[in-house]
Chimera marker file (.cmm) of the C-alpha trace (Angstrom):
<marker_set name="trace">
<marker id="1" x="-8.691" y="23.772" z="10.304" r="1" g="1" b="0" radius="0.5"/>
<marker id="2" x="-7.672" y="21.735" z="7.126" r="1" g="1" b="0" radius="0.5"/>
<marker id="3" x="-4.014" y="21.292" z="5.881" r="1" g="1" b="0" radius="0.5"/>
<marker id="4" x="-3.786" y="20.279" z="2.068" r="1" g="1" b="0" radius="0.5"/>
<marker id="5" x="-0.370" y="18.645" z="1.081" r="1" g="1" b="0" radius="0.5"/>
<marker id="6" x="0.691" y="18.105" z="-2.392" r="1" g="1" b="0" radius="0.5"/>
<marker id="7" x="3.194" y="16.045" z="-3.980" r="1" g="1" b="0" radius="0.5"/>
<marker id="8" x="3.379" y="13.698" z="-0.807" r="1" g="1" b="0" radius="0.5"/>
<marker id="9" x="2.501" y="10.385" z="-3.658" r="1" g="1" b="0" radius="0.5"/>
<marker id="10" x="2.713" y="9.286" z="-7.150" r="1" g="1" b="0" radius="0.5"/>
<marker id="11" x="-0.683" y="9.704" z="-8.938" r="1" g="1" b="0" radius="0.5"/>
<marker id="12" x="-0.599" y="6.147" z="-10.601" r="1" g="1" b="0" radius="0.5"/>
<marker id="13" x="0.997" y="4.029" z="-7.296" r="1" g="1" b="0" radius="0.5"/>
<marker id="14" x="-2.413" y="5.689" z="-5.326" r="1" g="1" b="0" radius="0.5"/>
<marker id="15" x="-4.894" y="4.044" z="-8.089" r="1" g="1" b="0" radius="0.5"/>
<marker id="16" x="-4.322" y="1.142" z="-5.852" r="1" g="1" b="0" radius="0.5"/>
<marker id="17" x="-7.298" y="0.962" z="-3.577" r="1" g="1" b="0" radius="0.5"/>
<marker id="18" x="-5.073" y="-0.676" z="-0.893" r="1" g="1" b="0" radius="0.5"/>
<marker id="19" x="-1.825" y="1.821" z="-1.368" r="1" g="1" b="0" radius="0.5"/>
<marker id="20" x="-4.899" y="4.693" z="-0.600" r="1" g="1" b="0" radius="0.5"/>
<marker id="21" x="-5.895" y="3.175" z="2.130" r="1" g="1" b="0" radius="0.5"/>
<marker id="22" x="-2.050" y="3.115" z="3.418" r="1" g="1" b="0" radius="0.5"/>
<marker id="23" x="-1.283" y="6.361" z="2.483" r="1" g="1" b="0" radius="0.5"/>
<marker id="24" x="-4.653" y="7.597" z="4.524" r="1" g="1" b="0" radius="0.5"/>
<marker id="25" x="-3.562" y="5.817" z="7.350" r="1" g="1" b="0" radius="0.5"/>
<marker id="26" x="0.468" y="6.960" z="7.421" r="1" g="1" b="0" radius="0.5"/>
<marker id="27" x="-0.632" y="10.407" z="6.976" r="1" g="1" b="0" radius="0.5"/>
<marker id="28" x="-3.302" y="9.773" z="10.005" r="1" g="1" b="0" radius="0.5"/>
<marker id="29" x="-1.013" y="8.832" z="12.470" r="1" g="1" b="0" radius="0.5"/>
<marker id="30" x="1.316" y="11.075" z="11.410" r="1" g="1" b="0" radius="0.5"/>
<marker id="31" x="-0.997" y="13.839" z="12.197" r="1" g="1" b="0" radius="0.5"/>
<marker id="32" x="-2.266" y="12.710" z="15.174" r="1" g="1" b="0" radius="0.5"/>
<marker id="33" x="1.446" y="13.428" z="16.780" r="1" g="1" b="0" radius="0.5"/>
<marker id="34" x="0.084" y="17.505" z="16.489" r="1" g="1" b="0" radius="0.5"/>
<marker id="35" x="-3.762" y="17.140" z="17.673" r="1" g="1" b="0" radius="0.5"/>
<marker id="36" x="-6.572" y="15.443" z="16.993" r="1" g="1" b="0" radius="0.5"/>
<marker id="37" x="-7.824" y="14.427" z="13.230" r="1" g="1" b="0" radius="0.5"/>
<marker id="38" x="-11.454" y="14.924" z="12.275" r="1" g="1" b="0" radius="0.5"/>
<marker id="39" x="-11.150" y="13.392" z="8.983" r="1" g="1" b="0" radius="0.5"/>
<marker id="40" x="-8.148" y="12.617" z="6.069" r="1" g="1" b="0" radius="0.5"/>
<marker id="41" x="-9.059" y="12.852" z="2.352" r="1" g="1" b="0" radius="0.5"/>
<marker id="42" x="-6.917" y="11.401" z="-0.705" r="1" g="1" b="0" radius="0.5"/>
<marker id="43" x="-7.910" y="13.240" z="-3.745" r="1" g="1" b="0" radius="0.5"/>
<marker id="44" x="-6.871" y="12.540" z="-7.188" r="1" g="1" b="0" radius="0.5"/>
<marker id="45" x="-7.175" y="14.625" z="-9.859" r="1" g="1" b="0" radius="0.5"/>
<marker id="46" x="-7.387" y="12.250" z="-13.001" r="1" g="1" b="0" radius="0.5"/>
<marker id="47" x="-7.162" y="15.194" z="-15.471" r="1" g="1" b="0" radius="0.5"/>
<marker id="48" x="-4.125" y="16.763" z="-14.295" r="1" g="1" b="0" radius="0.5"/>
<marker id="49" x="-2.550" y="13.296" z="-12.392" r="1" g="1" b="0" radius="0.5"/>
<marker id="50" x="-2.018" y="14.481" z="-8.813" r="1" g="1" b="0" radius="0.5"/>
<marker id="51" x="-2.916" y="13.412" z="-5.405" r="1" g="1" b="0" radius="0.5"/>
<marker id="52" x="-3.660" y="16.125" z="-2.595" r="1" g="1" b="0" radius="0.5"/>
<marker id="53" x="-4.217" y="14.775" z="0.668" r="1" g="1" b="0" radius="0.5"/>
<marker id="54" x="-6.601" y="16.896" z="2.982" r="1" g="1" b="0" radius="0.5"/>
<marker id="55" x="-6.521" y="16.886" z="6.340" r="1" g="1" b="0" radius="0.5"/>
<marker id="56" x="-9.143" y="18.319" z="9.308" r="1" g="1" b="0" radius="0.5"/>
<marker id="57" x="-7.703" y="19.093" z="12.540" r="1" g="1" b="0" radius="0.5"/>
<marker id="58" x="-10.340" y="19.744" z="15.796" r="1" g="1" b="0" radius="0.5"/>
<marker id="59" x="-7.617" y="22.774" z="16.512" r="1" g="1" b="0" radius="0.5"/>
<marker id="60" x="-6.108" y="25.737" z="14.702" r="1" g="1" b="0" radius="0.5"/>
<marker id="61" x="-3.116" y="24.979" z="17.154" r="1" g="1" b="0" radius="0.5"/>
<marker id="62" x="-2.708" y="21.457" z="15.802" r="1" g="1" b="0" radius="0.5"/>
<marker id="63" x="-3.113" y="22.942" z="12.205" r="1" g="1" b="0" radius="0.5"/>
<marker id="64" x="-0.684" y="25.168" z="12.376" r="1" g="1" b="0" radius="0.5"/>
<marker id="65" x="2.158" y="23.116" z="14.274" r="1" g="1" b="0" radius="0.5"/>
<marker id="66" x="1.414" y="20.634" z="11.490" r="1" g="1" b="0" radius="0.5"/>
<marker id="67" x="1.913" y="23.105" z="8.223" r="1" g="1" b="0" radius="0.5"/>
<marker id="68" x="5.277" y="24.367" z="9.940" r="1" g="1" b="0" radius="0.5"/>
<marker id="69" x="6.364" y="20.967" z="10.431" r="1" g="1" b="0" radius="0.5"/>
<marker id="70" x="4.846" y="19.044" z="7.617" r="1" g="1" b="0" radius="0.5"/>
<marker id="71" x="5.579" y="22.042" z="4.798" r="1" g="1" b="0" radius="0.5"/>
<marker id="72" x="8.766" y="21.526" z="2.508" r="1" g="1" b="0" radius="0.5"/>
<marker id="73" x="9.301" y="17.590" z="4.180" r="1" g="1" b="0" radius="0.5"/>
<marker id="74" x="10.564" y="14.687" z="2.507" r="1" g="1" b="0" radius="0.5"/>
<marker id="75" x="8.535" y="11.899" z="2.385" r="1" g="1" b="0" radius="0.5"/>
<marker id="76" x="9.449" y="8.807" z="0.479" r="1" g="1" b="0" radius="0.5"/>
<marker id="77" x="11.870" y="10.817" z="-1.855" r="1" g="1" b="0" radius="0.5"/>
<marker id="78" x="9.787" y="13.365" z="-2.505" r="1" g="1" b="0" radius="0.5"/>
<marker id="79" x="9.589" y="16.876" z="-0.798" r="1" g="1" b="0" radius="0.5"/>
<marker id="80" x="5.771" y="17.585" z="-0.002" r="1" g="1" b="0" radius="0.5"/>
<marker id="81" x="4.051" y="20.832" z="0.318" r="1" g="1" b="0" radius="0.5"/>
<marker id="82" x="1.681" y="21.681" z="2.992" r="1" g="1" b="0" radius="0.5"/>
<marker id="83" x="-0.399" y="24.638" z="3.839" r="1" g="1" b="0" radius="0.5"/>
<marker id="84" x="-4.028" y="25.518" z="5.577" r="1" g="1" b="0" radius="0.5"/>
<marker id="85" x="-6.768" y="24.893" z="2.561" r="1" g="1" b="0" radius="0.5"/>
<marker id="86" x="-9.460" y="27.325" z="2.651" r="1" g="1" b="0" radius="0.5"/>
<marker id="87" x="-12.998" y="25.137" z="3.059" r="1" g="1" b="0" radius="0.5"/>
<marker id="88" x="-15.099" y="28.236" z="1.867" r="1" g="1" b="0" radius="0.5"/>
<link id1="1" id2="2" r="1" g="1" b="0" radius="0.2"/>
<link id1="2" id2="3" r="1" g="1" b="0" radius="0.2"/>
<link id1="3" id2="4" r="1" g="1" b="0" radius="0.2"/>
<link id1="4" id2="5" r="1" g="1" b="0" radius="0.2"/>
<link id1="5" id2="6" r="1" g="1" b="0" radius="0.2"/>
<link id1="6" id2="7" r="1" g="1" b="0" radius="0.2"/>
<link id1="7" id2="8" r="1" g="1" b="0" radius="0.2"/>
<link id1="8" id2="9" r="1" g="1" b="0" radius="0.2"/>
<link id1="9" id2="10" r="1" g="1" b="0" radius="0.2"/>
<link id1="10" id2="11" r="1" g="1" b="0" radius="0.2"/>
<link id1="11" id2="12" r="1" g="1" b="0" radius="0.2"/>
<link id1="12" id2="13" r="1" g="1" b="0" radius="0.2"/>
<link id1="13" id2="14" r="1" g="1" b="0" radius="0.2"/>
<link id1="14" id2="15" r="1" g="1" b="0" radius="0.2"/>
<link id1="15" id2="16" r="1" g="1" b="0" radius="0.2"/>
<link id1="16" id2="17" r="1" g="1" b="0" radius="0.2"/>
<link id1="17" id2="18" r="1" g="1" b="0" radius="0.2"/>
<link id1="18" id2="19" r="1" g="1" b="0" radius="0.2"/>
<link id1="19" id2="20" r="1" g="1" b="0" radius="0.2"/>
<link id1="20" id2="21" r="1" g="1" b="0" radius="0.2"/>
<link id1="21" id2="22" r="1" g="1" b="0" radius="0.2"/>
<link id1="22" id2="23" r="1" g="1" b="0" radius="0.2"/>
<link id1="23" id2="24" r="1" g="1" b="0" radius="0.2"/>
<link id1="24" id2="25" r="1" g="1" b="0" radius="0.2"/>
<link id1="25" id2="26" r="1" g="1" b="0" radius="0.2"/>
<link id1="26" id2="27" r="1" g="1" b="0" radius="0.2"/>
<link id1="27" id2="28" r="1" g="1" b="0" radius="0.2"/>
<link id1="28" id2="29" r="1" g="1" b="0" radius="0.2"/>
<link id1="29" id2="30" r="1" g="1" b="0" radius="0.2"/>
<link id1="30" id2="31" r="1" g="1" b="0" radius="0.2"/>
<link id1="31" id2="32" r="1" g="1" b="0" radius="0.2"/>
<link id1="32" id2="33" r="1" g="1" b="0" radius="0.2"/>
<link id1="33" id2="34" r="1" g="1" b="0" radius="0.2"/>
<link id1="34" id2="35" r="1" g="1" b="0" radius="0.2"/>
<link id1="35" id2="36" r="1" g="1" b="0" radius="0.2"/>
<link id1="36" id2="37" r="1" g="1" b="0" radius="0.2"/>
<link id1="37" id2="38" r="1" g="1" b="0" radius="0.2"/>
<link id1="38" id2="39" r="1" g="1" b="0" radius="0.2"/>
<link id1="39" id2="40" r="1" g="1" b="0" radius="0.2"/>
<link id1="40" id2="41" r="1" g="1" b="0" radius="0.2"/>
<link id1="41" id2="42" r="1" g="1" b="0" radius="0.2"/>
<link id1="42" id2="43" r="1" g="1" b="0" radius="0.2"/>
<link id1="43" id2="44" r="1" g="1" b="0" radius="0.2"/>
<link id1="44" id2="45" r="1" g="1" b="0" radius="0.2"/>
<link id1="45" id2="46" r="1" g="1" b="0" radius="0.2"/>
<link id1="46" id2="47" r="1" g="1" b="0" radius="0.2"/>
<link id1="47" id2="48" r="1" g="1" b="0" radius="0.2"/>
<link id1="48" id2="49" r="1" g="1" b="0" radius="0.2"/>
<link id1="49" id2="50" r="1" g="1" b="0" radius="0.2"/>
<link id1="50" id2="51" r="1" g="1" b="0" radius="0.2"/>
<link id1="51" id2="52" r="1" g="1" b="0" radius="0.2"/>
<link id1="52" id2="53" r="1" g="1" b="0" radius="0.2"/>
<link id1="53" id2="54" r="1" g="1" b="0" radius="0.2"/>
<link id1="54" id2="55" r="1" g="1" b="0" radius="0.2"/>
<link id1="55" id2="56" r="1" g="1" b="0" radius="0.2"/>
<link id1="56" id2="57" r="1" g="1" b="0" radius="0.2"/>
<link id1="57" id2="58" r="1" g="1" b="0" radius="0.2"/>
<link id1="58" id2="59" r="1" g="1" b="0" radius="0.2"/>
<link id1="59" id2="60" r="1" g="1" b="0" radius="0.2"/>
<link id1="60" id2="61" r="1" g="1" b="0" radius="0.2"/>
<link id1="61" id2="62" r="1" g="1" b="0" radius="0.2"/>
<link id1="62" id2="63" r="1" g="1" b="0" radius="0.2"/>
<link id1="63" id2="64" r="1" g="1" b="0" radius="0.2"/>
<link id1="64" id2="65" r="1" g="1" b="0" radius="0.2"/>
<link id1="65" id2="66" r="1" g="1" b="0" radius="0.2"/>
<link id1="66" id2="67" r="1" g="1" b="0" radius="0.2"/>
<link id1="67" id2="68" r="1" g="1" b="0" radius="0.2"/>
<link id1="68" id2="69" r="1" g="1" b="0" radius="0.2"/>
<link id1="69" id2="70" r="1" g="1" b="0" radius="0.2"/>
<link id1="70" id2="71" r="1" g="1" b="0" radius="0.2"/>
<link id1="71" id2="72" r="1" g="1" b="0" radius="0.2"/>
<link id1="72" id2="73" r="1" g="1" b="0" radius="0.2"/>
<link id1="73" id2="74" r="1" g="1" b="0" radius="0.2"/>
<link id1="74" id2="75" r="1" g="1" b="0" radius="0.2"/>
<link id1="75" id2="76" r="1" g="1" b="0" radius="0.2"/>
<link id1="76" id2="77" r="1" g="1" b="0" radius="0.2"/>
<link id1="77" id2="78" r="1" g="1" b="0" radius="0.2"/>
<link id1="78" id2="79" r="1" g="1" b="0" radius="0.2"/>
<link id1="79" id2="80" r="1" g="1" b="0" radius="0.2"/>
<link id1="80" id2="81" r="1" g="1" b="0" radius="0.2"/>
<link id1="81" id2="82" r="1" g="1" b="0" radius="0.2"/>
<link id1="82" id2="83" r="1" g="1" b="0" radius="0.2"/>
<link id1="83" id2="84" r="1" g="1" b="0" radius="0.2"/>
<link id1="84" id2="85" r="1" g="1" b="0" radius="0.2"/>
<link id1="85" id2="86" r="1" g="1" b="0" radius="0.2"/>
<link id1="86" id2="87" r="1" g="1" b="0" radius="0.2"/>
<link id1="87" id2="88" r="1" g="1" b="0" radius="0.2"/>
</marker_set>
């Protein structure tokens, strides 16, 4: 029940403790319109500069109405890329 999504931020505007903390919370609520949220992750990747944002649903129904609306948006100029992360 976890959605990554890539290219939703600039690597070097999320070093900013406090524009993580935003980002966690925008992509929280914005969640939260398809189901519950168990947890959201900001991850960056310092060797190859990205940020993936991980998100845990409590449903596969919320998960998946999430990807299909979430996958190929634009957010803040950029067009993200979402899709169900495999945990194992």
């Amino acid at each position: 029940t976890v959605m990554i999504i890539k290219n939703m931020e600039d690597y070097i505007h999320v070093l900013d403790p406090t524009a993580q903390s935003e980002l966690e919370a925008d992509v929280r609520e914005e969640c939260s319109k398809f189901g519950p949220v168990d947890e959201c992750l900001i991850h960056l990747d310092d060797a190859h500069q990205t940020v993936s944002v991980y998100v845990r649903f409590t449903t596969e129904d919320a998960l998946r109405e999430a990807i299909q609306v979430m996958n190929h948006r634009w957010f803040g100029g950029r067009q993200i890329v979402a899709h169900e992360y495999d945990v194992d």
